[in-house]
C-alpha positions in Angstrom: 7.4 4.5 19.8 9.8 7.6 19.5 6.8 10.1 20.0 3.7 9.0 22.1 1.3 11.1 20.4 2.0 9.1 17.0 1.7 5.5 16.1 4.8 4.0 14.8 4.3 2.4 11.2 6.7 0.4 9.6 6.2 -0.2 5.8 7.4 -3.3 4.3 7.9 -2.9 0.1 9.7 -4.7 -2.8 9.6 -2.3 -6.0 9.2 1.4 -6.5 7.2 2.7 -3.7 5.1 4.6 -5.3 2.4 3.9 -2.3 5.2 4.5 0.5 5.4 8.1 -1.4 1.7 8.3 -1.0 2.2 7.7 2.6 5.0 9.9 2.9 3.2 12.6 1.2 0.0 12.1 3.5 2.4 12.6 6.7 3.7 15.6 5.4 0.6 17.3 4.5 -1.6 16.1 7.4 -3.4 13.9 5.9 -1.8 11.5 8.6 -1.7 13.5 11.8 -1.6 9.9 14.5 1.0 7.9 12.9 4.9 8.5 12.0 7.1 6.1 9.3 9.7 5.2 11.7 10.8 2.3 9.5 10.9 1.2 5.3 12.6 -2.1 4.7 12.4 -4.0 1.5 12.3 -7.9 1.0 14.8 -7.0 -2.2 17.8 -5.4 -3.1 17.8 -1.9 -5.1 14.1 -1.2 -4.8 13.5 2.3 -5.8 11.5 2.9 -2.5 14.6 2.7 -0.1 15.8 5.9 -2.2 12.3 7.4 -1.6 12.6 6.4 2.0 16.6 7.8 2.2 15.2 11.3 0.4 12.8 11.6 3.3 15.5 10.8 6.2 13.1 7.5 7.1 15.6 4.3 8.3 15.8 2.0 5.3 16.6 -1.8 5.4 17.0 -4.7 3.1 16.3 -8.1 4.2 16.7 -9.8 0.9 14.1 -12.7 0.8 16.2 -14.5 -1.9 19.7 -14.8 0.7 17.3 -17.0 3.3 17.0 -20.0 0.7 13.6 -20.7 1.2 14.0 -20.4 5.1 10.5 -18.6 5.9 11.0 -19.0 9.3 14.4 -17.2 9.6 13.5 -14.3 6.8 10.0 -13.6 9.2 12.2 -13.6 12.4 14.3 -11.5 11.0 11.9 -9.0 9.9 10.0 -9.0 13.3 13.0 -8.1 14.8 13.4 -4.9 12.4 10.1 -3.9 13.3 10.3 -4.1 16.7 13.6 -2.2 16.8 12.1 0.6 15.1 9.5 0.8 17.2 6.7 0.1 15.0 2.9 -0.6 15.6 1.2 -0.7 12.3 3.0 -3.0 9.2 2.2 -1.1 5.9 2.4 -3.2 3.4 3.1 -0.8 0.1 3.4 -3.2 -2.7 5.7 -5.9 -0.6 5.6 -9.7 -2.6 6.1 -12.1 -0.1 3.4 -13.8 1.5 3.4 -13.8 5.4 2.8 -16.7 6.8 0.3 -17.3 9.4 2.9 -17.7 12.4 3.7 -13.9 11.7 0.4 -12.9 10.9 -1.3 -14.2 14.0 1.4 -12.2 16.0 0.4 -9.3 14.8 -3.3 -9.2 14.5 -5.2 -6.3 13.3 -1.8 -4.2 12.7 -1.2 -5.6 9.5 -2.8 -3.7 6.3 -2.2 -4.2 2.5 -3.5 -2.4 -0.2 -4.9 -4.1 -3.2 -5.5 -2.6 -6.7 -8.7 -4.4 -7.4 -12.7 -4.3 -5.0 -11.8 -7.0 -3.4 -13.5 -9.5 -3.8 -13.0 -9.7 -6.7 -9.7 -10.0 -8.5 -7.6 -11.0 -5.6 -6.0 -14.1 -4.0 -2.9 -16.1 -4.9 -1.2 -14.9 -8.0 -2.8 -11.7 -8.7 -0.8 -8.5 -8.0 0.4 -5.9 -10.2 -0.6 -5.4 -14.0 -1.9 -9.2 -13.4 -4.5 -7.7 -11.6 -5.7 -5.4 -14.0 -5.5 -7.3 -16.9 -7.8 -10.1 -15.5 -10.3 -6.6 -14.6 -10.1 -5.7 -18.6 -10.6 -9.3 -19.4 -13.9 -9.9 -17.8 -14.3 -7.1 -19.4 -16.1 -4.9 -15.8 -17.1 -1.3 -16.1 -15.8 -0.2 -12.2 -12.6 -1.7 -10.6 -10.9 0.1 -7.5 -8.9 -0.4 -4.6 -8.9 -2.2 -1.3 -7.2 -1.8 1.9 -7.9 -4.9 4.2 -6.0 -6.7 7.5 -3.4 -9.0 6.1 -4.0 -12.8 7.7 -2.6 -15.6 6.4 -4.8 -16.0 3.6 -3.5 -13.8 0.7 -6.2 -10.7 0.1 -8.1 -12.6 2.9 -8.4 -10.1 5.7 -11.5 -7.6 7.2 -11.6 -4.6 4.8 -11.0 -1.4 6.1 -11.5 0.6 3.0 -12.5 0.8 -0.9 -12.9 3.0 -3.4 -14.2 2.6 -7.2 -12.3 3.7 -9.9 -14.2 3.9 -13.5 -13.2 1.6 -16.3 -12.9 3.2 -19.6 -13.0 2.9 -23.4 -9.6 1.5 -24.7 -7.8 1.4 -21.2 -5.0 -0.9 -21.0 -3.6 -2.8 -17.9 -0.8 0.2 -17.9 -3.4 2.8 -18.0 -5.4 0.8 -15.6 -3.0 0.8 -13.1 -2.1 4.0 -13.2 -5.7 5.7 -12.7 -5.7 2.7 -9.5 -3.4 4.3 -8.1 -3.9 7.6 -8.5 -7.6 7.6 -8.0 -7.8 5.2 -5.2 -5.1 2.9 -4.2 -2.8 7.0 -3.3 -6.2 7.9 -1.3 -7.6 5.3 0.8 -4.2 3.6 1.8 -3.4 7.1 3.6 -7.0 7.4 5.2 -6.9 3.8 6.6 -3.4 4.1 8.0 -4.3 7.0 10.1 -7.7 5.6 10.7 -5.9 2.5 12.1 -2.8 4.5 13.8 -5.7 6.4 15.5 -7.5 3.1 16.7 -3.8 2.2 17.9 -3.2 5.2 20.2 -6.7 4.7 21.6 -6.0 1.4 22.2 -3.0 2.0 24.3 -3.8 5.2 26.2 
């Protein structure tokens, strides 16, 4: 931890980053006051969210999942060892696709959060992320969908939840439009709150 009054947080990501730039917003406007991004690294290569992490002078890796051949075990020691060297102790997970395992979820217990784009229960598990998500939501046809930060274990979606917030369905949406009102309305809110929630719990934890 380079400063003791702040919780170091790593976030782990695979696309755009449009929820690291919600974290990275929330630091700079003190939204998140306990808990600093010491870390971004990305399980693929080119991900839009190493340049947001570069633009905001935050240490960016890639540890492309696809180069360990299916060697789980070798990609998740590789990845602790990151974390560790950054000094990290909350794992943000900001729209990162690869399924921990249980191995490196058990070593990490109640440090790991995710954020999901539907009220978890419902809509969650294997196989739904992304538009998937909200085009099972506008299937089913429900009126109120949201977002859900929870502890990762190593059941996907599976973890205590920290955090929700609804988000309205309306008239004509699509799974785009969907998404988009997610995040803005919830998924860009609560993941912020719940990380400094949890980096607060952290530095209580260790004083």
């Amino acid at each position: 931890m380079e400063n003791n009054n702040k919780a170091g947080i790593c976030v782990l990501v695979s696309g755009g980053g449009t929820n690291l730039q919600a974290l990275i917003d929330a630091c700079a406007s003190g939204v998140i006051t306990s808990g600093e991004i010491v870390a971004v690294i990305s399980d693929t290569e080119g991900a839009y969210a190493l340049e947001r992490a570069k633009k905001a002078g935050i240490p960016a890796f890639t540890l492309p999942k696809k180069s360990y051949h299916g060697d789980v075990e070798a990609f998740e020691n590789d990845l602790d060892r990151k974390i560790k060297e950054a000094g990290a102790e909350l794992i943000v997970l900001a729209g990162f696709f690869s399924i921990l395992s249980e191995k490196f979820t058990s070593r990490h217990t109640r440090r790991i959060i995710n954020v999901h784009p539907s009220l978890i229960p419902a809509f969650c598990g294997k196989g739904f992320y992304g538009l998937r998500v909200h085009e099972a939501a506008l299937a089913r046809g429900v009126k109120i969908t949201g977002a859900t930060v929870h502890f990762v274990n190593e059941i996907p979606d599976g973890g205590e939840i920290i955090m929700q917030k609804p988000v309205l369905v309306r008239e004509g949406d699509t799974p785009e439009v969907l998404q988009k009102r997610v995040m803005r309305e919830a998924e860009w809110v609560i993941l912020p709150e719940a990380t400094e929630k949890i980096c607060r719990e952290i530095l209580a934890s260790i004083k």
